[in-house]
C-alpha distance (Angstrom), angle and dihedral (degrees) to the residues before:
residue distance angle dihedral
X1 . . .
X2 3.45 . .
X3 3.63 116.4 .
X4 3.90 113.5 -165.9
X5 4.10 112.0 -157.7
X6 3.87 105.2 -88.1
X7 3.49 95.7 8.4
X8 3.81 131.8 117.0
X9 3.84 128.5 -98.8
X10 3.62 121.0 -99.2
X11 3.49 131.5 -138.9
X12 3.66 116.4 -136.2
X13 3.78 139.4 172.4
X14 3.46 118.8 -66.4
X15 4.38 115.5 -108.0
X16 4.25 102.1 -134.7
X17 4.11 93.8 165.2
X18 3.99 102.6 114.1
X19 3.66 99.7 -138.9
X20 4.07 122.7 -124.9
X21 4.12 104.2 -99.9
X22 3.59 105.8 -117.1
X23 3.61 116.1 169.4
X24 4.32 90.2 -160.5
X25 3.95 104.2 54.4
X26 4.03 138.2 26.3
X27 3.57 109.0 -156.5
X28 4.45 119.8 -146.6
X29 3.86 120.0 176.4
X30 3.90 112.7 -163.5
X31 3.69 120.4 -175.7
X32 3.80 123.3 -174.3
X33 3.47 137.4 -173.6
X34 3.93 142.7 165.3
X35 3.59 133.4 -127.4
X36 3.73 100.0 -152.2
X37 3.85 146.2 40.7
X38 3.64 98.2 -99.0
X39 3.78 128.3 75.0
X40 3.59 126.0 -84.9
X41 4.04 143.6 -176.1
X42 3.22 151.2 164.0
X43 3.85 143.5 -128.7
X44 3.59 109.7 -142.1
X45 3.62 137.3 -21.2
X46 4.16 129.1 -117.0
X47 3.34 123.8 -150.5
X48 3.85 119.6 -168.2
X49 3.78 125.9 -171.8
X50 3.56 149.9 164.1
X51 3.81 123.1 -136.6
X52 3.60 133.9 176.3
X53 4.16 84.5 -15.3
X54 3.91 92.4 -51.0
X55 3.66 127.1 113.8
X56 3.56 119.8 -140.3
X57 3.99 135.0 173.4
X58 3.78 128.4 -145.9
X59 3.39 124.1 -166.1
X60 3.86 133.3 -164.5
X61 3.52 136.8 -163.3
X62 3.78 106.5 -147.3
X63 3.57 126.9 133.3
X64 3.73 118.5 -134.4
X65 4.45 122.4 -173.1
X66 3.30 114.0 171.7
X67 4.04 100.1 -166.1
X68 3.77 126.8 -142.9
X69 3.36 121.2 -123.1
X70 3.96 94.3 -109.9
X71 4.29 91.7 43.6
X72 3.64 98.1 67.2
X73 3.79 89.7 124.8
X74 3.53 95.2 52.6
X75 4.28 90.4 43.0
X76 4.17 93.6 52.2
X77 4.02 89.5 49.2
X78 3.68 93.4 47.8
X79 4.16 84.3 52.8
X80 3.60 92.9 49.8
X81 3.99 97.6 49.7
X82 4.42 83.1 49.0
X83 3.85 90.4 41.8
X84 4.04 95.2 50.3
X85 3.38 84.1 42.2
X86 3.72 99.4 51.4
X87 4.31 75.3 46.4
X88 3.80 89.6 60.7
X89 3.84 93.8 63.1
C-alpha cells in the first residue's frame, strides 16, 4: 500500500501466494497509478502483514512522482535534487 505523507491508509487485497523460500533474493512488486491529470507521489511505502498469526509493519522510504504530462519541468528538477543527492553519499 502506498501511503502518501498525511494521507489515510488504504485497504487493499489481501496477498495468500506462499512464496518459494529462497535464501538469495526477496521479491516486492509495486504498481502505481494516478487518478487525475496532474502529478502525484508519494513518500514512502507501508507494508503490513500477518505471518504465522503475528502482525508486523514494514516501512520504506522511497520516493515515488509520477509527472503529468504538462509538469515535466517540475519532474526533471525533483530528479536532479534526488540524483545529487544520491551523488552526496
Amino acid at each position: 500500500m502506498v501511503v502518501p505523507r498525511g494521507s489515510r491508509s488504504m485497504t487493499v487485497p489481501a496477498v495468500t501466494t506462499v512464496c518459494e523460500e529462497s535464501p538469495l533474493h526477496t521479491e516486492l512488486a509495486l504498481q502505481y497509478a494516478k487518478t487525475g491529470d496532474a502529478s502525484a507521489g508519494a513518500e514512502g511505502v507501508r507494508i503490513t502483514y500477518i505471518s504465522a498469526g503475528r502482525r508486523r509493519t514494514l516501512d520504506f522510504d522511497l520516493r515515488v512522482l509520477l509527472c503529468a504530462p504538462g509538469d515535466t519541468e517540475r519532474c526533471r528538477e525533483t530528479y536532479e535534487v534526488l540524483r545529487t543527492r544520491s551523488d552526496d553519499g
